[in-house]
VMD Tcl script that draws the C-alpha trace (Angstrom):
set ca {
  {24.64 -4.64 0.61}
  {24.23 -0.97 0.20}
  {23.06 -1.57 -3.60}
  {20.13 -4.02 -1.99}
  {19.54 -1.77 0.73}
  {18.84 1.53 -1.93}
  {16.24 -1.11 -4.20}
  {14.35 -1.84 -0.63}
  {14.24 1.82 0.13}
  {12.96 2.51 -3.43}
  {10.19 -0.54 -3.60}
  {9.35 1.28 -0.17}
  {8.46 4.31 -2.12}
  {6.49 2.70 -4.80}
  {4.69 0.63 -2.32}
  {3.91 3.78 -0.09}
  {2.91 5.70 -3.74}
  {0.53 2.87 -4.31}
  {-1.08 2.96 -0.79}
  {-1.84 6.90 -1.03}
  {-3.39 6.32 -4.66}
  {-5.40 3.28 -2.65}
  {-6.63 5.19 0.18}
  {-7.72 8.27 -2.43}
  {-9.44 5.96 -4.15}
  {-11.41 4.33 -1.36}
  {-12.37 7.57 0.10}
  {-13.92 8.50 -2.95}
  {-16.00 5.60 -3.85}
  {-16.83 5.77 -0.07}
  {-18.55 9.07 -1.17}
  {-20.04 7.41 -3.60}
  {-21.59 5.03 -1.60}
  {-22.91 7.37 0.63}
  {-24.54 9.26 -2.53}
  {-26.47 6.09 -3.02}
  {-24.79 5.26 -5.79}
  {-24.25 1.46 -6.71}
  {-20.08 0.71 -6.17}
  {-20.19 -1.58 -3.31}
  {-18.12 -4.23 -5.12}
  {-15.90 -1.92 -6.46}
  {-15.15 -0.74 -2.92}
  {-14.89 -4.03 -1.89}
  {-12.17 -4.90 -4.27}
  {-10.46 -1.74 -3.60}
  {-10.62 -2.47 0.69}
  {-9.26 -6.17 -0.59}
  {-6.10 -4.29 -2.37}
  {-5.24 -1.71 0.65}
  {-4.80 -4.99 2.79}
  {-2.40 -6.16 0.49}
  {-0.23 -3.34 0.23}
  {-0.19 -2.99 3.40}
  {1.07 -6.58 3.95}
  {3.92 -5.52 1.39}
  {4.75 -2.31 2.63}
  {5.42 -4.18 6.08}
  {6.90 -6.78 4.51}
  {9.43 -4.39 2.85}
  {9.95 -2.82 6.01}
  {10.76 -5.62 7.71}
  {13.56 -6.73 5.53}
  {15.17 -3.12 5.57}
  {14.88 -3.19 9.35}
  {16.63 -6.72 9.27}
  {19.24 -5.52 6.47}
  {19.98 -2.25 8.61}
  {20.11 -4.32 12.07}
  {23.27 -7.16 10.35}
  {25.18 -4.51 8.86}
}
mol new
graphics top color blue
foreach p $ca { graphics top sphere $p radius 0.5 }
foreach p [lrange $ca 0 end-1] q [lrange $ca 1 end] { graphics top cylinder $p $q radius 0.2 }
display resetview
């Protein structure tokens, strides 16, 4: 359970990693955009991937909340 419990916590990390790399990204092409510069679709895309590492981080979370709660 423990061995489980240290991959969750590490995924957790990754996931988070991802997210901050995300949200850098974003603000910058949000920049961008207000520079007039043409990247609508790529900040589209990137708003589109933020929402779904979002949904895994609290998916993660959810399962080490449930693994730490039944041991």
């Amino acid at each position: 359970m423990e061995r489980v419990k240290s991959i969750l916590e590490r995924r957790l990390e990754v996931v988070r990693r991802r997210k901050e790399a995300v949200l850098r990204e974003e603000a910058r092409l949000a920049r961008m955009a207000r520079q007039k510069k043409d990247v609508a679709i790529l900040l589209a895309k990137i708003k589109k991937e933020k929402l779904a590492i979002m949904v895994e981080e609290a998916k993660v979370l959810r399962v080490l909340k449930q693994s730490t709660l039944s041991s």
